[in-house]
N, CA, C and O atoms as a GROMACS GRO file, in nm:
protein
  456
    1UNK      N    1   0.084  -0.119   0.000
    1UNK     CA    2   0.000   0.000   0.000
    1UNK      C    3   0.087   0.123   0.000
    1UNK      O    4   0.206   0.127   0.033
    2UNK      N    5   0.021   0.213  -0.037
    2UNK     CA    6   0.115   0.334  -0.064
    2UNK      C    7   0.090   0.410   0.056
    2UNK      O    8  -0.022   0.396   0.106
    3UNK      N    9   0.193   0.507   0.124
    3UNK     CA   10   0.163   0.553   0.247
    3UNK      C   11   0.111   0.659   0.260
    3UNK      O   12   0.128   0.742   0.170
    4UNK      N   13   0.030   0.693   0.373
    4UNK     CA   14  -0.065   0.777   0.370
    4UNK      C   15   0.032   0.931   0.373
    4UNK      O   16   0.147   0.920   0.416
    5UNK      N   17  -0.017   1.067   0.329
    5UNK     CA   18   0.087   1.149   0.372
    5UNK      C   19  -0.024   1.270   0.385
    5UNK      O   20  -0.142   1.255   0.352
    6UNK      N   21   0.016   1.365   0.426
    6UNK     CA   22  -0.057   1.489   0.521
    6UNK      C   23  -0.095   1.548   0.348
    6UNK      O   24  -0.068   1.506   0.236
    7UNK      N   25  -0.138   1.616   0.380
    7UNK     CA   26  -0.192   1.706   0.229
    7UNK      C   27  -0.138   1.812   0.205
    7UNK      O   28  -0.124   1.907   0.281
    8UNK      N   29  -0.094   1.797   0.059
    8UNK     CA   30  -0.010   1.871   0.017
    8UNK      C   31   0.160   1.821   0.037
    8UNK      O   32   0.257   1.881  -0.010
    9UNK      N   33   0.163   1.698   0.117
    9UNK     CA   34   0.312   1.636   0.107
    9UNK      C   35   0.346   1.488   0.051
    9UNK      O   36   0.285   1.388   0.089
   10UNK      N   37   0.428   1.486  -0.022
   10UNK     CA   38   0.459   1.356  -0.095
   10UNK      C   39   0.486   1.247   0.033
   10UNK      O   40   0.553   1.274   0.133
   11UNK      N   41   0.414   1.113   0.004
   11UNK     CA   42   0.435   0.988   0.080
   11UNK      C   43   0.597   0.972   0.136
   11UNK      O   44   0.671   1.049   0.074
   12UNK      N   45   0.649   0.912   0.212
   12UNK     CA   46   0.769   0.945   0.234
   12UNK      C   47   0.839   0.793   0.195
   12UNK      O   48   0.772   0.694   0.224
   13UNK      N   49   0.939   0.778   0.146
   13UNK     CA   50   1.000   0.655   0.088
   13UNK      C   51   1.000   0.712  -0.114
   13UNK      O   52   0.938   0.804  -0.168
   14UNK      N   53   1.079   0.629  -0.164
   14UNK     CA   54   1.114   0.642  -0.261
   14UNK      C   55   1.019   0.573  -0.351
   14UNK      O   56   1.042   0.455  -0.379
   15UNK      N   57   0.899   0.640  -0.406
   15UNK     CA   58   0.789   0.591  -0.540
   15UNK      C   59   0.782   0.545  -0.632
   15UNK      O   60   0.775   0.635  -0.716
   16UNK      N   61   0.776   0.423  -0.692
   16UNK     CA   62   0.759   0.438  -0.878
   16UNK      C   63   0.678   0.540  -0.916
   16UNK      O   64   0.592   0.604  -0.857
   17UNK      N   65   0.718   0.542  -1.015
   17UNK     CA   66   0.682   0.645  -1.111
   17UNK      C   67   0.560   0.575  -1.172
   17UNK      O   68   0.481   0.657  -1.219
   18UNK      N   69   0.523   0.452  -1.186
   18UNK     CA   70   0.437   0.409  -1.202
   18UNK      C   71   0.353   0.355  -1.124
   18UNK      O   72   0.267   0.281  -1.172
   19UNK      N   73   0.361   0.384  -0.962
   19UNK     CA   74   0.242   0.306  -0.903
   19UNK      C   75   0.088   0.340  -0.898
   19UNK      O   76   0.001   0.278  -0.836
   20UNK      N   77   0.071   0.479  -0.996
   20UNK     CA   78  -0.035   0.497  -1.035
   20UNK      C   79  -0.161   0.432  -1.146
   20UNK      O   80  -0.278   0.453  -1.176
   21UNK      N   81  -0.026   0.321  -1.186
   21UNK     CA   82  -0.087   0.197  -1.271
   21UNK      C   83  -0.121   0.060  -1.174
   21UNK      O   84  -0.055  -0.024  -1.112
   22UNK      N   85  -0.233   0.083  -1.195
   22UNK     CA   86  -0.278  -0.019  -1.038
   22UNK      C   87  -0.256  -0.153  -1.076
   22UNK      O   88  -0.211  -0.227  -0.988
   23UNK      N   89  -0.282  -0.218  -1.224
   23UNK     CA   90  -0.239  -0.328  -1.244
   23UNK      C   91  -0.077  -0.363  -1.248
   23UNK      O   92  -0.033  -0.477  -1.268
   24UNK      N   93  -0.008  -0.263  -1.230
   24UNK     CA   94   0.178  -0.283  -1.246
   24UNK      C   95   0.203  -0.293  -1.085
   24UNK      O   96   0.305  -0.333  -1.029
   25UNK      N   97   0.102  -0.253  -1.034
   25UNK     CA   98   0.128  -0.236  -0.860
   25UNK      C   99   0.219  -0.410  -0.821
   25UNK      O  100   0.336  -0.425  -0.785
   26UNK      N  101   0.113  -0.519  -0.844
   26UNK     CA  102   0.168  -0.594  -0.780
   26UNK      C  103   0.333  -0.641  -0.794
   26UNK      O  104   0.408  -0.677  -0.703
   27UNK      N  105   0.362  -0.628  -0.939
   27UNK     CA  106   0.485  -0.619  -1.042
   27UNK      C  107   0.610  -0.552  -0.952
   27UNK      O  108   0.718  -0.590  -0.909
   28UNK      N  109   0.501  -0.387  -0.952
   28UNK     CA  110   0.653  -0.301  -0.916
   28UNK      C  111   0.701  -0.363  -0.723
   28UNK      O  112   0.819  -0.362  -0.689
   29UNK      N  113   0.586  -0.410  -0.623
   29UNK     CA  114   0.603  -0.486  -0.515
   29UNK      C  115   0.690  -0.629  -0.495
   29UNK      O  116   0.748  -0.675  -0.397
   30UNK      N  117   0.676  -0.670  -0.612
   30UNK     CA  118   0.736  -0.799  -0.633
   30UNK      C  119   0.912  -0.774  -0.670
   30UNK      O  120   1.002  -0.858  -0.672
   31UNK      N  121   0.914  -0.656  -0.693
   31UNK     CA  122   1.051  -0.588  -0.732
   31UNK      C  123   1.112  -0.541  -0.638
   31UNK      O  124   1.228  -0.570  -0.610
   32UNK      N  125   1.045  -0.468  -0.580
   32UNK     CA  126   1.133  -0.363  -0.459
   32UNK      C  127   1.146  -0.486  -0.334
   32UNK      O  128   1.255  -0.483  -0.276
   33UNK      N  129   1.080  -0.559  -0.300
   33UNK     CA  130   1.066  -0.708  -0.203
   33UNK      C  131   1.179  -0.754  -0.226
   33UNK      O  132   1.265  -0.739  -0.140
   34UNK      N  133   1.214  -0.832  -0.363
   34UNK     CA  134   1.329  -0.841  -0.454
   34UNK      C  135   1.457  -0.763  -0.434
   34UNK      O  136   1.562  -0.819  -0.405
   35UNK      N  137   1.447  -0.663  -0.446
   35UNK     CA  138   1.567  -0.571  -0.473
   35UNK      C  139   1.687  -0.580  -0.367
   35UNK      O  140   1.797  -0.558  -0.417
   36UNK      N  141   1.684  -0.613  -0.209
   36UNK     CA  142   1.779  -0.642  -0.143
   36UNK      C  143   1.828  -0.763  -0.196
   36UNK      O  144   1.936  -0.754  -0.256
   37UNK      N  145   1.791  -0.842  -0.191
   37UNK     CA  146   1.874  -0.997  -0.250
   37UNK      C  147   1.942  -0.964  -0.401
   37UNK      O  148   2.044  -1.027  -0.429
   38UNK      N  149   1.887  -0.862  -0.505
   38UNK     CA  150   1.950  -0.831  -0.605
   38UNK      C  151   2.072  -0.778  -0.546
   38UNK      O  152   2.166  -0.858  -0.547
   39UNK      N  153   2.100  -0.630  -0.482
   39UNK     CA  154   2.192  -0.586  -0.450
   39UNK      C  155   2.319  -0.681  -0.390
   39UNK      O  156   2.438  -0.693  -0.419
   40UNK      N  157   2.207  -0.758  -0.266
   40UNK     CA  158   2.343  -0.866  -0.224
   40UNK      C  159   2.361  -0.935  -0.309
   40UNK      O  160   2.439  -1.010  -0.250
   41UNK      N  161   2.352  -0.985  -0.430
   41UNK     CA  162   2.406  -1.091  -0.503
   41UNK      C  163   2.474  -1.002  -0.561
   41UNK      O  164   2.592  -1.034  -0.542
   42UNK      N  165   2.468  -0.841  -0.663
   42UNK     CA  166   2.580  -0.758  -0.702
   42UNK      C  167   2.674  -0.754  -0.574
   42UNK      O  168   2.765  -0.836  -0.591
   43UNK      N  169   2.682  -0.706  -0.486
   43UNK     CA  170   2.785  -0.731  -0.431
   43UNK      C  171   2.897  -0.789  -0.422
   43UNK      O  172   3.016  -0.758  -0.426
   44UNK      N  173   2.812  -0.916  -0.403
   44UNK     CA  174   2.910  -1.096  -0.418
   44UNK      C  175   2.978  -1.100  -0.510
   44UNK      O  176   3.090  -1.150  -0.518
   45UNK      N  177   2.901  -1.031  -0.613
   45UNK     CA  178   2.966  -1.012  -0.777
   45UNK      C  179   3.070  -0.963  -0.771
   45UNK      O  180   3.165  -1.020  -0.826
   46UNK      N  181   3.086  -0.856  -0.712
   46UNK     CA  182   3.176  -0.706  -0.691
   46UNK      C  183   3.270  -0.782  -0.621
   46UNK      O  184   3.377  -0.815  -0.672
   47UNK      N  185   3.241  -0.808  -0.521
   47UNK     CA  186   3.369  -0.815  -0.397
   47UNK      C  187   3.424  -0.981  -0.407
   47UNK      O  188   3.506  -1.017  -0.322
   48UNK      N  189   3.382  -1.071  -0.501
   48UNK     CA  190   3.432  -1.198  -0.443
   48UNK      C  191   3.481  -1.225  -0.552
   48UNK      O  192   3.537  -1.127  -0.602
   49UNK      N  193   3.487  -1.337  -0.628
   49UNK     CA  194   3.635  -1.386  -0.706
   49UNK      C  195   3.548  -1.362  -0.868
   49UNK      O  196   3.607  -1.387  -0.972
   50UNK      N  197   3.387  -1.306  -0.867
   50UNK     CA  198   3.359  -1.318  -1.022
   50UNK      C  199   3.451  -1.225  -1.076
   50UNK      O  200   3.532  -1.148  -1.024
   51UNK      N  201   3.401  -1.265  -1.263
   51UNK     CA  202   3.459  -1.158  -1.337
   51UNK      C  203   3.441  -0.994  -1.315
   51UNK      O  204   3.341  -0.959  -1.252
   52UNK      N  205   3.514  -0.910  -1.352
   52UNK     CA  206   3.450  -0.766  -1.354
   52UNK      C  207   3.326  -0.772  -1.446
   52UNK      O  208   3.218  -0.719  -1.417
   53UNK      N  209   3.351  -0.844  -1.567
   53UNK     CA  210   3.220  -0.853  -1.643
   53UNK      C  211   3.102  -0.913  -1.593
   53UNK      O  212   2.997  -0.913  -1.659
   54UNK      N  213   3.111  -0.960  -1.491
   54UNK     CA  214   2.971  -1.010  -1.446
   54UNK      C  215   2.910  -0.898  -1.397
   54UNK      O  216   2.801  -0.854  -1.434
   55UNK      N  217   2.997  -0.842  -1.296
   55UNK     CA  218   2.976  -0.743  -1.201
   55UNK      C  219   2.897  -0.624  -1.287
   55UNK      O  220   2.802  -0.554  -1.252
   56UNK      N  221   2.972  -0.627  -1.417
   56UNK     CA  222   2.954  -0.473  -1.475
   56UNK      C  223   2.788  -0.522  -1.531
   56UNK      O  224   2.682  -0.468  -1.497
   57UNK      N  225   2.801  -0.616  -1.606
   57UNK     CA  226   2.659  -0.676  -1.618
   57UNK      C  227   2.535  -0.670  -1.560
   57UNK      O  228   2.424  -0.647  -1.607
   58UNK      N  229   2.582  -0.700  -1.425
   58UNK     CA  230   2.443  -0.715  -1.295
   58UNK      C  231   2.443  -0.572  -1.283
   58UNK      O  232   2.334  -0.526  -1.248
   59UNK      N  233   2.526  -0.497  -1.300
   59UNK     CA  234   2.510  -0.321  -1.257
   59UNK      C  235   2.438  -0.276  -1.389
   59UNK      O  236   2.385  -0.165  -1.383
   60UNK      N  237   2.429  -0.333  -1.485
   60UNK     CA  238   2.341  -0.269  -1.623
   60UNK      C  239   2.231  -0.322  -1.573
   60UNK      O  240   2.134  -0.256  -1.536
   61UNK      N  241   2.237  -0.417  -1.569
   61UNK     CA  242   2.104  -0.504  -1.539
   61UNK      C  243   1.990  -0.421  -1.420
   61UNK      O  244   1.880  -0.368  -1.437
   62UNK      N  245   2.038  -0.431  -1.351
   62UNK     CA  246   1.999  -0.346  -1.214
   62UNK      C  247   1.930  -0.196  -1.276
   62UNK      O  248   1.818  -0.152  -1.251
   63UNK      N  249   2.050  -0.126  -1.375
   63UNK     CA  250   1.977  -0.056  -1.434
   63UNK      C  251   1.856  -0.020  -1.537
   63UNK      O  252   1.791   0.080  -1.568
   64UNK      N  253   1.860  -0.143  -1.569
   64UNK     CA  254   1.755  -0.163  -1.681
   64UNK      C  255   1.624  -0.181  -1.629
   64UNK      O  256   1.527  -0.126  -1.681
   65UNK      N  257   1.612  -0.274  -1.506
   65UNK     CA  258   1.459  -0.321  -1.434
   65UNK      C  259   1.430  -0.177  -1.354
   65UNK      O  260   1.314  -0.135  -1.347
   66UNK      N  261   1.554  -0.097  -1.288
   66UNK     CA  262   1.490  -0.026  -1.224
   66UNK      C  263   1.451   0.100  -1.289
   66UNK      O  264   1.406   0.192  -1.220
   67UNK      N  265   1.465   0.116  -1.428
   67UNK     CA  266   1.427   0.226  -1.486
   67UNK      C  267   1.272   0.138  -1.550
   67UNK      O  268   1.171   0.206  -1.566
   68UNK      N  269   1.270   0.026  -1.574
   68UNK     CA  270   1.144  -0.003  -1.604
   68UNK      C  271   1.018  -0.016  -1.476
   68UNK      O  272   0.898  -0.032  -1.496
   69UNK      N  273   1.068  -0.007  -1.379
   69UNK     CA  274   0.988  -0.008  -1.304
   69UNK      C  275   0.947   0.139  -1.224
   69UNK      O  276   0.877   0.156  -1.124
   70UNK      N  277   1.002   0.211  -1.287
   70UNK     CA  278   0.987   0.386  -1.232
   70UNK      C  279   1.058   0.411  -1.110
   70UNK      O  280   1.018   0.464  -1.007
   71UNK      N  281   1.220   0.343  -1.152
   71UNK     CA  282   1.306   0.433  -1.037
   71UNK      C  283   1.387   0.506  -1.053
   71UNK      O  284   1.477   0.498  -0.969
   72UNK      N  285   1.401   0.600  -1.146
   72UNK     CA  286   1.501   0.697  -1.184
   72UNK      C  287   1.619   0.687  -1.084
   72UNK      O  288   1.714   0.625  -1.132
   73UNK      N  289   1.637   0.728  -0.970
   73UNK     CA  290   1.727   0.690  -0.857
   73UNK      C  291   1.791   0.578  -0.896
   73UNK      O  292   1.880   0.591  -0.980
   74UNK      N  293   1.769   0.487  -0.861
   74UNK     CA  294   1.826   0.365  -0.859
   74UNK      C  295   1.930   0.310  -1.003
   74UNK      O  296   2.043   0.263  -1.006
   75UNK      N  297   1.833   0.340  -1.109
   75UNK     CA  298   1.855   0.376  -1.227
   75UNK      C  299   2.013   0.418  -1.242
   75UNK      O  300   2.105   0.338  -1.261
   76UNK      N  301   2.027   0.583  -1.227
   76UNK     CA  302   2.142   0.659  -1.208
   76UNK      C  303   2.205   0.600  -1.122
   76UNK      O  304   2.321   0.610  -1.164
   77UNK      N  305   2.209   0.551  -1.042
   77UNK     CA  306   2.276   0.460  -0.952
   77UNK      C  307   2.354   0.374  -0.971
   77UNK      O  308   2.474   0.367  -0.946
   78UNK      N  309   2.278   0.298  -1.020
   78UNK     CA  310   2.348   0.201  -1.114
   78UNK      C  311   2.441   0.204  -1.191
   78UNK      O  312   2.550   0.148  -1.187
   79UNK      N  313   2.376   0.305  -1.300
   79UNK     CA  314   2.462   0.340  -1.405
   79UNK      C  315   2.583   0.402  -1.377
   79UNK      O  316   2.665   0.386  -1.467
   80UNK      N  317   2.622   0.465  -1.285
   80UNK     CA  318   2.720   0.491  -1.203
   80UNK      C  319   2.873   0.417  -1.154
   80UNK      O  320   2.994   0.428  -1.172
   81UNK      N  321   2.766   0.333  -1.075
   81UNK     CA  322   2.849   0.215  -1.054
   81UNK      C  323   2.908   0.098  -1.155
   81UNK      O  324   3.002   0.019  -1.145
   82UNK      N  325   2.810   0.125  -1.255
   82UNK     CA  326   2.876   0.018  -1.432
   82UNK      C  327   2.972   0.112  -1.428
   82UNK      O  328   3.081   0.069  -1.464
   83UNK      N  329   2.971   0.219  -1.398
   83UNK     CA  330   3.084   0.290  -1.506
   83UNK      C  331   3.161   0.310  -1.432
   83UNK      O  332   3.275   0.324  -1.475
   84UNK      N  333   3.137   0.322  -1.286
   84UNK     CA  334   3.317   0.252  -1.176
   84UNK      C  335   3.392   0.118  -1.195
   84UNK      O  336   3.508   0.081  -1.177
   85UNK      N  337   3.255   0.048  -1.246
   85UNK     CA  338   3.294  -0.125  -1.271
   85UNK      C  339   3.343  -0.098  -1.406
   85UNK      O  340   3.310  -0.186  -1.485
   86UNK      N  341   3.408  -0.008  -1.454
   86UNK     CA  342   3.455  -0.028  -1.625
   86UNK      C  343   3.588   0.072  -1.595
   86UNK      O  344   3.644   0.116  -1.695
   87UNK      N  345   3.631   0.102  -1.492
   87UNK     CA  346   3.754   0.177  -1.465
   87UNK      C  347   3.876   0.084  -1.434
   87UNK      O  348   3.835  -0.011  -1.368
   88UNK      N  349   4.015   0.075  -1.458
   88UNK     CA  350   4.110   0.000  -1.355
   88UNK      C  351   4.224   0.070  -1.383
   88UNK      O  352   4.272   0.113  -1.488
   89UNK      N  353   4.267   0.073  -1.238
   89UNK     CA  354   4.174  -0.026  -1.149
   89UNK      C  355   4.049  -0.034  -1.123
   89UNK      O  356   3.975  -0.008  -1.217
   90UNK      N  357   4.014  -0.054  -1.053
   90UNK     CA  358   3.846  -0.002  -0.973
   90UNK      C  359   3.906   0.055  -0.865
   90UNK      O  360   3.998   0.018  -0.793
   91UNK      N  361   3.825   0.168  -0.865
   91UNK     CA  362   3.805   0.251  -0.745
   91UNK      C  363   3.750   0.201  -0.635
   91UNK      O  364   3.633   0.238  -0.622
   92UNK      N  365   3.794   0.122  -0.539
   92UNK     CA  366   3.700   0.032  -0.472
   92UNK      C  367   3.608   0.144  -0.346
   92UNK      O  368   3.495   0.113  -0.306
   93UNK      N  369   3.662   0.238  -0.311
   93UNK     CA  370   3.596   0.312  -0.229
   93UNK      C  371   3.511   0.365  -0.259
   93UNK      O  372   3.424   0.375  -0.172
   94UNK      N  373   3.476   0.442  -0.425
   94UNK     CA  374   3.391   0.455  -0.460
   94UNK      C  375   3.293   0.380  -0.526
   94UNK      O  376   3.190   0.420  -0.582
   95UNK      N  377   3.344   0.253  -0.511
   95UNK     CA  378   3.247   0.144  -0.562
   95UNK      C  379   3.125   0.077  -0.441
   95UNK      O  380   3.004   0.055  -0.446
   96UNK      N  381   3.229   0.063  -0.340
   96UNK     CA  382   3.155   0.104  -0.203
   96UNK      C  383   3.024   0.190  -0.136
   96UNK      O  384   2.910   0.161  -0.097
   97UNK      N  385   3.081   0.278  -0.142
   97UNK     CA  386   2.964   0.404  -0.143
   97UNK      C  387   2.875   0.388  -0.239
   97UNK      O  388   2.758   0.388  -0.200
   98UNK      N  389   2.897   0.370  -0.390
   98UNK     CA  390   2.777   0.318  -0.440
   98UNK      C  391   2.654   0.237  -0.435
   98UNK      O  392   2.539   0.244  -0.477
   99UNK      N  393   2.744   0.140  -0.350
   99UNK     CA  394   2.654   0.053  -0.318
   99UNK      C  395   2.563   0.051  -0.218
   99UNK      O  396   2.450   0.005  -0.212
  100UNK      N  397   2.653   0.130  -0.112
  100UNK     CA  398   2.589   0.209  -0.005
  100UNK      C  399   2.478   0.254  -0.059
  100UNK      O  400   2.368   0.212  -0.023
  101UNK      N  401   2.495   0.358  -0.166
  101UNK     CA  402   2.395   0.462  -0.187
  101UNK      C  403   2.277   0.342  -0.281
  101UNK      O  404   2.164   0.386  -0.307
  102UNK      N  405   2.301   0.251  -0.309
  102UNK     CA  406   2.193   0.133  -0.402
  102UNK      C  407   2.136   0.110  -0.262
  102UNK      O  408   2.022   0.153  -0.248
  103UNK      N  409   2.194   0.048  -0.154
  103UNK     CA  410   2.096   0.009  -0.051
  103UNK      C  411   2.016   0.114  -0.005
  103UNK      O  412   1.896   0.092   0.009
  104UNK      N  413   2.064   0.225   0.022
  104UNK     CA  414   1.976   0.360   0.080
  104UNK      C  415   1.874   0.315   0.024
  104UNK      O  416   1.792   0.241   0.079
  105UNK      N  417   1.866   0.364  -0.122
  105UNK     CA  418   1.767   0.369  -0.229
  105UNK      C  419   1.674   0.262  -0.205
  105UNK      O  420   1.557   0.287  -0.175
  106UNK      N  421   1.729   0.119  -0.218
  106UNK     CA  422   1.642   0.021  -0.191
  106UNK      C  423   1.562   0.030  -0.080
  106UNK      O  424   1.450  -0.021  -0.078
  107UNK      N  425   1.623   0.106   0.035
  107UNK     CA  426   1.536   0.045   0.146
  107UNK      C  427   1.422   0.169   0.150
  107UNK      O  428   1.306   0.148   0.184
  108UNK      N  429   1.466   0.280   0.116
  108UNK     CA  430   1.346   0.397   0.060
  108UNK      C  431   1.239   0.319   0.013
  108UNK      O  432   1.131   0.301   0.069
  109UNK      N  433   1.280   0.270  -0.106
  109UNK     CA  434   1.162   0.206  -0.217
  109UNK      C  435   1.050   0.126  -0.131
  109UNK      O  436   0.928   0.138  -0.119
  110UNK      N  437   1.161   0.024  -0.068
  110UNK     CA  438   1.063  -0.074   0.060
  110UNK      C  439   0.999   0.004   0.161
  110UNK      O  440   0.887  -0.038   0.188
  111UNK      N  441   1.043   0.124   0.239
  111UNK     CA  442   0.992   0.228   0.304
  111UNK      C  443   0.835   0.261   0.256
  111UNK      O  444   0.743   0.258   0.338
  112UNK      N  445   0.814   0.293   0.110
  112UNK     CA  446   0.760   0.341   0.058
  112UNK      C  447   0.611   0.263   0.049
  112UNK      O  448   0.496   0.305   0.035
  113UNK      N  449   0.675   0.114   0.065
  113UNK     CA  450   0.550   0.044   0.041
  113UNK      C  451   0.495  -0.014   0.183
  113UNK      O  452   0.385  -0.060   0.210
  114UNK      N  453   0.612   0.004   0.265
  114UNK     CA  454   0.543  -0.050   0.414
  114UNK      C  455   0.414   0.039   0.502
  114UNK      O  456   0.369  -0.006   0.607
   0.00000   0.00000   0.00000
């Protein structure tokens, strides 16, 4: 459910852009529910013995669902982090913080629907 907010102020948590499409509702829920276990599996990607190309992959990827599902945020986010994952070295500190800033985001989104 979308959260209630005082009038005249936006719900607080991070929105699709589409949850005004009531049939995409259950879709875009089934995503953001989703979206921590996405991030931790980029991670794993990032930090453990895969390729950089996987890594850089799951970071497009990431970008692609969350722009289809109306998250601009997350989106740029992403795309961000592909394009730290396409530097070398890698910047690992700022690859870090990215990810940081992917979980913020995520847990907004989930915020949004609790």
């Amino acid at each position: 459910h979308l959260p209630e907010a005082e009038p005249g102020q936006a719900p607080s948590g991070l929105v699709s852009q589409h949850w005004e499409a009531h049939g995409f509702r259950p879709l875009i829920i089934e995503y953001v529910n989703d979206l921590t276990n996405t991030l931790d599996y980029l991670s794993d990607t990032i930090m453990k013995t895969a390729t950089e190309a996987d890594a850089l992959n799951n970071a497009k990827q990431l970008a692609a669902t969350a722009g289809l599902y109306g998250y601009p945020p997350i989106t740029e986010a992403a795309h961000e982090l592909s394009t730290l994952l396409s530097f070398d070295p890698l910047p690992t500190d700022m690859i870090y913080e990215q990810l940081t800033n992917l979980q913020t985001l995520a847990k907004s989104a989930q915020s949004a629907l609790d």
